[in-house]
C-alpha positions in Angstrom: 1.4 13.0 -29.9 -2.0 11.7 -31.0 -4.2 12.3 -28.1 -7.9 13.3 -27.2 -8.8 15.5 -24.7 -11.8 17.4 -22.9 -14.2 19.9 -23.9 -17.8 20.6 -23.2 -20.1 18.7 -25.3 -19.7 15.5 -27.6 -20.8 17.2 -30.6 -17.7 19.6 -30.2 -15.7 17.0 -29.4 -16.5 15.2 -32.9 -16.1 18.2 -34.7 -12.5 18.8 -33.1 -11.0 15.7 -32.5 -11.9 16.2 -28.7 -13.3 14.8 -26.3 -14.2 15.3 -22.3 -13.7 14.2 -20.1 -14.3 3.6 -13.9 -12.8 -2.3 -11.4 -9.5 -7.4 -8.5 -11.6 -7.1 -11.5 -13.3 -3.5 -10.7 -15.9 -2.1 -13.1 -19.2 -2.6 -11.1 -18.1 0.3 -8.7 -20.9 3.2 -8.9 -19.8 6.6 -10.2 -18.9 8.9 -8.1 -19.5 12.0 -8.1 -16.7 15.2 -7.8 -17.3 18.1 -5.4 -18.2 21.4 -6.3 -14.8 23.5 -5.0 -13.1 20.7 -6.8 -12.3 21.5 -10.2 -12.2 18.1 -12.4 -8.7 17.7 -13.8 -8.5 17.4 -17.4 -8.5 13.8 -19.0 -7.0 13.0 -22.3 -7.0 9.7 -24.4 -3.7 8.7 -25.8 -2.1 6.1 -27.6 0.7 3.8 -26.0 3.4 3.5 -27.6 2.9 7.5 -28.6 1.8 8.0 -31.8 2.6 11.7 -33.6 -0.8 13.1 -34.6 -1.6 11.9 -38.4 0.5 9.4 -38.4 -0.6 6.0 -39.6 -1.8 3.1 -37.1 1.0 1.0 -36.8 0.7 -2.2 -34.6 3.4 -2.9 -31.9 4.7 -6.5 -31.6 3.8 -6.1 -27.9 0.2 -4.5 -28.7 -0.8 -1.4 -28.8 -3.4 0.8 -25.5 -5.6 3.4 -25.3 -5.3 5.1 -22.3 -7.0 7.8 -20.7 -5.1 9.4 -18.0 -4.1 13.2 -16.9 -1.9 15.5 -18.9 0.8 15.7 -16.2 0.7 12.1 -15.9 1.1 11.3 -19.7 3.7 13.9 -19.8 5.6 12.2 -17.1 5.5 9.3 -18.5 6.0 10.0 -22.0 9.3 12.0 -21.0 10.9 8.6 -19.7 13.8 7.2 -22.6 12.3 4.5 -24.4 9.3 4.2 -23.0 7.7 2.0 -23.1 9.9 -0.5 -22.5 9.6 -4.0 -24.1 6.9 -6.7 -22.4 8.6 -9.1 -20.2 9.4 -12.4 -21.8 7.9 -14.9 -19.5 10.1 -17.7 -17.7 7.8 -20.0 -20.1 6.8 -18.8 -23.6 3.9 -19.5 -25.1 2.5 -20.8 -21.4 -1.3 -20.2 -22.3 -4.0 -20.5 -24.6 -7.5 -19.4 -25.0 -9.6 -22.7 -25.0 -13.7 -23.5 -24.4 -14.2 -23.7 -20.2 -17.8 -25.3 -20.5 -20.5 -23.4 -18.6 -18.3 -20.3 -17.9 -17.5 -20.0 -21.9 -13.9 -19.5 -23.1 -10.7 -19.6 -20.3 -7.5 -19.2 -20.3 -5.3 -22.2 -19.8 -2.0 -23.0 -18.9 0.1 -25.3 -21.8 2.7 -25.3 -19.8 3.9 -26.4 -15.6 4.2 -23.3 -13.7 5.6 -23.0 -10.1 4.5 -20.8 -7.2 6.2 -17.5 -8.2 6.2 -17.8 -11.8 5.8 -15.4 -14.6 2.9 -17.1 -16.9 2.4 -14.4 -19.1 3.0 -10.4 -19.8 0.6 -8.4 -22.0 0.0 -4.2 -22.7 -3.5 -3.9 -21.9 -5.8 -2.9 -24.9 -7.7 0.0 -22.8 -6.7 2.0 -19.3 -9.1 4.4 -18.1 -10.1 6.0 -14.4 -11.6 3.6 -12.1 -13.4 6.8 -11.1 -15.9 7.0 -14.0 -17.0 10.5 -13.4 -13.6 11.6 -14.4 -14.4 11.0 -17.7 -17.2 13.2 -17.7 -17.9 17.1 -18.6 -17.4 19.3 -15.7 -21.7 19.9 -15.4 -21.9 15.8 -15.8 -19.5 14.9 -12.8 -20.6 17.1 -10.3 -24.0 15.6 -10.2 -25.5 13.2 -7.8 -24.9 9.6 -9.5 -28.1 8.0 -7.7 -30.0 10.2 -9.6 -28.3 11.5 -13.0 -26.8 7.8 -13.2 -28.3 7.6 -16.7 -27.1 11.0 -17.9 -23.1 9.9 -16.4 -23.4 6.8 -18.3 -24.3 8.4 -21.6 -21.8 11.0 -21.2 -19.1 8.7 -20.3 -19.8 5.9 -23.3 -19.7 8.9 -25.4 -16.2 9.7 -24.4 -14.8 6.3 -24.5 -16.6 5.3 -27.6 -14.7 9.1 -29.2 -11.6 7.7 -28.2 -11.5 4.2 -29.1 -13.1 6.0 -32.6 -10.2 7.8 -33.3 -7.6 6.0 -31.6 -8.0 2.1 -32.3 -7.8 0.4 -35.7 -10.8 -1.6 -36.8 -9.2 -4.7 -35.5 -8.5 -3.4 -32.1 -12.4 -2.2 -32.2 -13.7 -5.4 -33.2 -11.5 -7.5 -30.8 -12.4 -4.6 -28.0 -16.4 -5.1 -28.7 -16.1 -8.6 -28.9 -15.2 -9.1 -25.2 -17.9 -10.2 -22.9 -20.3 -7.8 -21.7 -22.4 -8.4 -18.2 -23.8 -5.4 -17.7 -26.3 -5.1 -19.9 -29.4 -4.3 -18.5 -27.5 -1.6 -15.5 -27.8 1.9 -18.3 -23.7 1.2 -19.1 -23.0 1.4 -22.9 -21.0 -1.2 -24.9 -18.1 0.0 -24.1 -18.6 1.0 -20.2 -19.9 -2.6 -19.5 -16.8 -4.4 -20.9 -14.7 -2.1 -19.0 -16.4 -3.1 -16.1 -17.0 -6.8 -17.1 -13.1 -7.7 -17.5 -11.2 -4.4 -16.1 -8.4 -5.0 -13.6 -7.6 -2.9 -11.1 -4.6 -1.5 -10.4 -2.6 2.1 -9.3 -0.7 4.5 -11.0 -1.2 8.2 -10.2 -4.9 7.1 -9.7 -6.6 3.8 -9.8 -7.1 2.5 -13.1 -9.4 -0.2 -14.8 -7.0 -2.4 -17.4 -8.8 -4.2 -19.7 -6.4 -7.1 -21.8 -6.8 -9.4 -24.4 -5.7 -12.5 -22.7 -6.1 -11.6 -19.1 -10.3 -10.6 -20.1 -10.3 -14.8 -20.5 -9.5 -15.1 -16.9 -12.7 -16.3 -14.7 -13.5 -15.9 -11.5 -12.8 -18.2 -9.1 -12.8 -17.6 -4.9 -10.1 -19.9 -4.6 -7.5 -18.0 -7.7 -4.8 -18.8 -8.5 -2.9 -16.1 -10.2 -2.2 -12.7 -9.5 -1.6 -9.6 -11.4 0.9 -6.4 -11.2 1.2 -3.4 -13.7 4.4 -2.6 -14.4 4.6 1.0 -15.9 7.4 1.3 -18.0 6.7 -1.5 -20.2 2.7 -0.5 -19.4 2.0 -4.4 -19.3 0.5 -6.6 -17.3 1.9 -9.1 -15.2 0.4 -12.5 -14.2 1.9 -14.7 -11.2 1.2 -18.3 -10.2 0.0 -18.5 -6.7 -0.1 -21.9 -6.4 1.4 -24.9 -8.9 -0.4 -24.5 -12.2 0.1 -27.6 -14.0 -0.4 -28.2 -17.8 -4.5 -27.9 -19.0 -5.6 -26.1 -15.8 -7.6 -23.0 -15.9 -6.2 -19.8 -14.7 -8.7 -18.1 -12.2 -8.6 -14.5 -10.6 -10.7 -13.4 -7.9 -13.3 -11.0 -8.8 -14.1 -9.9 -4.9 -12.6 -10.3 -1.8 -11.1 -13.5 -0.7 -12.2 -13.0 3.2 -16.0 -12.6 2.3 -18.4 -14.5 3.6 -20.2 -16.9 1.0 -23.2 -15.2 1.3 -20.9 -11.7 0.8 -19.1 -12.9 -1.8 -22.2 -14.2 -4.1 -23.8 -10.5 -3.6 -20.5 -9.4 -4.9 -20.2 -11.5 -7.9 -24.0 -10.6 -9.0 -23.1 -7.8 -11.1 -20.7 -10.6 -13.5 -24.1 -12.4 -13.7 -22.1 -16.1 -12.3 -22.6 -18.0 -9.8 -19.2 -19.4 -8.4 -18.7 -23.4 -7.9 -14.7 -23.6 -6.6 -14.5 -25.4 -3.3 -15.0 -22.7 -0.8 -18.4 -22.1 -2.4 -19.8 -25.1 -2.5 -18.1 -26.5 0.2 -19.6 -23.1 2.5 -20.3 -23.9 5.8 -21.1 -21.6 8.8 -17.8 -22.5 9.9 -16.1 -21.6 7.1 -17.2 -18.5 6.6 -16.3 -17.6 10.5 -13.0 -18.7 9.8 -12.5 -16.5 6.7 -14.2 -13.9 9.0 -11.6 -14.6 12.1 -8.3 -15.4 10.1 -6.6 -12.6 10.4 -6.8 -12.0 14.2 -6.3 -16.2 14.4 -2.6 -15.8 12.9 -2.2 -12.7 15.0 -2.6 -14.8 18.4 -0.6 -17.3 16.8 2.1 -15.2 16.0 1.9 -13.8 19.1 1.8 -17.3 20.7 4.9 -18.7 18.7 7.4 -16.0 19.6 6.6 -17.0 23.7 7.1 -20.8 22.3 10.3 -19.7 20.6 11.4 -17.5 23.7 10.8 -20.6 25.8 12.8 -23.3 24.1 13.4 -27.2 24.2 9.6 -27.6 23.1 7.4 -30.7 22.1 5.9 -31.0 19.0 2.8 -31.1 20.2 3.5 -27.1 20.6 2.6 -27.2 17.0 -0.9 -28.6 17.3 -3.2 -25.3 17.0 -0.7 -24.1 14.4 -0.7 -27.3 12.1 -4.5 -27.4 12.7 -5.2 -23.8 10.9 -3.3 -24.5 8.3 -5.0 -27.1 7.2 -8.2 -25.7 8.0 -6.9 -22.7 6.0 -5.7 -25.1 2.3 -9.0 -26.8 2.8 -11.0 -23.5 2.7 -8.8 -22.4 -0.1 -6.9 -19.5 1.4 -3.7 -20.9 1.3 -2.6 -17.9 -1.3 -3.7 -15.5 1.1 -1.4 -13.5 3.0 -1.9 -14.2 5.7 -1.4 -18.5 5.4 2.7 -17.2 4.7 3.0 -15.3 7.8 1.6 -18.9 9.4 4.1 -20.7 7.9 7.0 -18.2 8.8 5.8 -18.9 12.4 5.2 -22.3 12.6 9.1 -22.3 11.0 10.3 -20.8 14.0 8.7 -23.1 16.6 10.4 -25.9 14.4 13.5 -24.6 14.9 13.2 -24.7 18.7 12.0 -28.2 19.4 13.7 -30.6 21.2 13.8 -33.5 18.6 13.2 -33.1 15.2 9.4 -33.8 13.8 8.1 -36.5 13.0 4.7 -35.4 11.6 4.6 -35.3 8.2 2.6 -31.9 8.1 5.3 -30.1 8.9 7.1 -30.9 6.3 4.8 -29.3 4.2 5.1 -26.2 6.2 8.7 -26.4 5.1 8.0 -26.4 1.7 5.2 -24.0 1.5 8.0 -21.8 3.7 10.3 -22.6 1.3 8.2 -21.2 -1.7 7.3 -17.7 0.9 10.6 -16.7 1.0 11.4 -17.3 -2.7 8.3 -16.0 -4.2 9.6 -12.1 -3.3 12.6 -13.0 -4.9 11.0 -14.8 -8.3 9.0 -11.9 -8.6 11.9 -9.6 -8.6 13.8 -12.3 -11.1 10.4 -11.4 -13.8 10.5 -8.1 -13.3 7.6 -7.5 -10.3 
């Protein structure tokens, strides 16, 4: 197979065909360093599909990766028939386009209607590599202390990347690879290192990975998102889900940090992308707000807890359903009605319905229905597209 893999300086590496051996969106994470009676494992870049060494650059009609990963795990992977499998068609072809988003720059935007649950589009990433950036690093290089040998990681890890996308990419993969926005650029990161960590998603296969794709890099931040992403290994793709109803000509947005951050938390977070976010939740912050996002969790907790005595009881009003209607709308208008947590809400408010003594007349449960409705089905349409 064509591949890369580690030795001990970058000047060997060249000479060889070597090299030695960082992100939600993930790449702002510092390096970490590895412990000295660890012994770093070995890192290699490959291509994906496999490519026999010397062969020529062929481009796959599903795109073609660089990946950096372990032997074993290559191996493993490589050994599986047909690998790797085709991308997923989408329920909805052509569903997105790359257009100008004013202030934030280019989006990506839906041409299509997509439903909770929805596939809206597949892609193989362009470049995989370790979340943990000191994996990519010489043996000397990762066992030092990142606060102060930052600089030296950095160099040592652009180096490597910059090696393999060298001898792995074509010139347009390169080009359409350096081309991606970069904002980290004043932090010591290389080129490379800060568009990893500008557009990387994060996601798990034998370790944590940073994916960075050509469509999905289009994808701003928003604190109220609504997609969300899955890697699927055997077609080594990228998935993207509709959260919520994505109509035709709406912007796609992925959360960049944690959706149950206070505002002030999650502006800290988001300093590193250099943007400031203007969705609802943001500019909409209040000190109650961020208490609720604080609180949620144990809120639906005592709820939950709260609706099975209801349902144990029996023959109940609907004015049972008074603290339960009133989070969830206090929950849509803070924008966390993707969040898990707004589901297991519904699923209980469901119940009580079930148990009252006449049936509702107010209108917000009807609503609950629905949004039930989609909870139960979006396990389902995931599995339908592959999830």
């Amino acid at each position: 197979m064509s591949s890369i893999e580690t030795s001990d300086s970058a000047k060997r590496a060249q000479s060889e065909s070597i090299v030695r051996s960082s992100s939600t969106n993930t790449g702002h994470l510092p390096p970490a360093s590895i412990p000295n009676n660890v012994v770093p494992p070995r890192i290699i870049a490959v291509n994906v599909p496999p490519r026999e060494k010397g062969a020529p650059k062929v481009k796959d009609p599903d795109g073609n990766c660089v990946w950096f990963t372990f032997i074993p795990t290559k191996e493993k992977l490589f050994s599986v028939p047909n690998f790797p499998e085709k991308v997923p068609t989408p329920l909805q072809t052509n569903g997105v386009a790359i257009q100008p988003a004013g202030h934030m720059g280019l989006g990506l935007f839906a041409t299509k209607t997509f439903e909770r649950g929805d596939l809206i589009f597949a892609e193989r990433p362009i470049l995989v590599v370790p979340e943990q950036i000191s994996l990519l690093c010489g043996e000397k290089l990762a066992r030092m202390d990142p606060s102060r040998d930052r600089a030296l990681m950095l160099k040592d890890v652009e180096n490597v990347l910059r090696h393999g996308v060298d001898v792995l990419m074509d010139d347009d993969e390169k080009k359409e690879l350096l081309s991606m926005n970069n904002s980290h650029l004043k932090d010591g990161s290389g080129p490379i290192t800060g568009i990893i960590w500008t557009n990387g998603f994060q996601d798990s296969m034998d370790i944590d990975y940073a994916m960075i794709g050509r469509y999905s890099s289009k994808i701003n931040h928003s604190c109220v998102d609504n997609v969300e992403q899955d890697f699927d290994e055997l077609s080594f793709c990228m998935k993207f889900f509709a959260t919520r109803k994505i109509n035709a000509g709406e912007q796609l947005f992925y959360s960049y940090c944690e959706q149950l951050k206070s505002s002030t938390e999650r502006k800290i977070a988001l300093q590193p992308y250099d943007l400031v976010c203007q969705c609802i939740a943001c500019v909409n912050a209040t000190h109650a707000s961020d208490t609720l996002r604080k609180h949620v969790v144990t809120l639906v907790k005592h709820l939950q807890d709260r609706g099975e005595e209801l349902q144990a009881q029996g023959d109940l009003s609907e004015d049972a359903l008074k603290p339960f209607l009133s989070l969830k709308e206090r929950m849509e208008k803070d924008g966390l009605d993707t969040h898990k947590t707004y589901t297991l809400l519904m699923t209980t408010i469901a119940g009580i319905v079930g148990k009252l003594k006449e049936k509702p007349t107010d209108t917000r449960v009807l609503d609950c229905k629905r949004a039930l409705e989609w909870a139960i089905s979006f396990p389902q349409r995931r599995l339908e597209h592959g999830w």
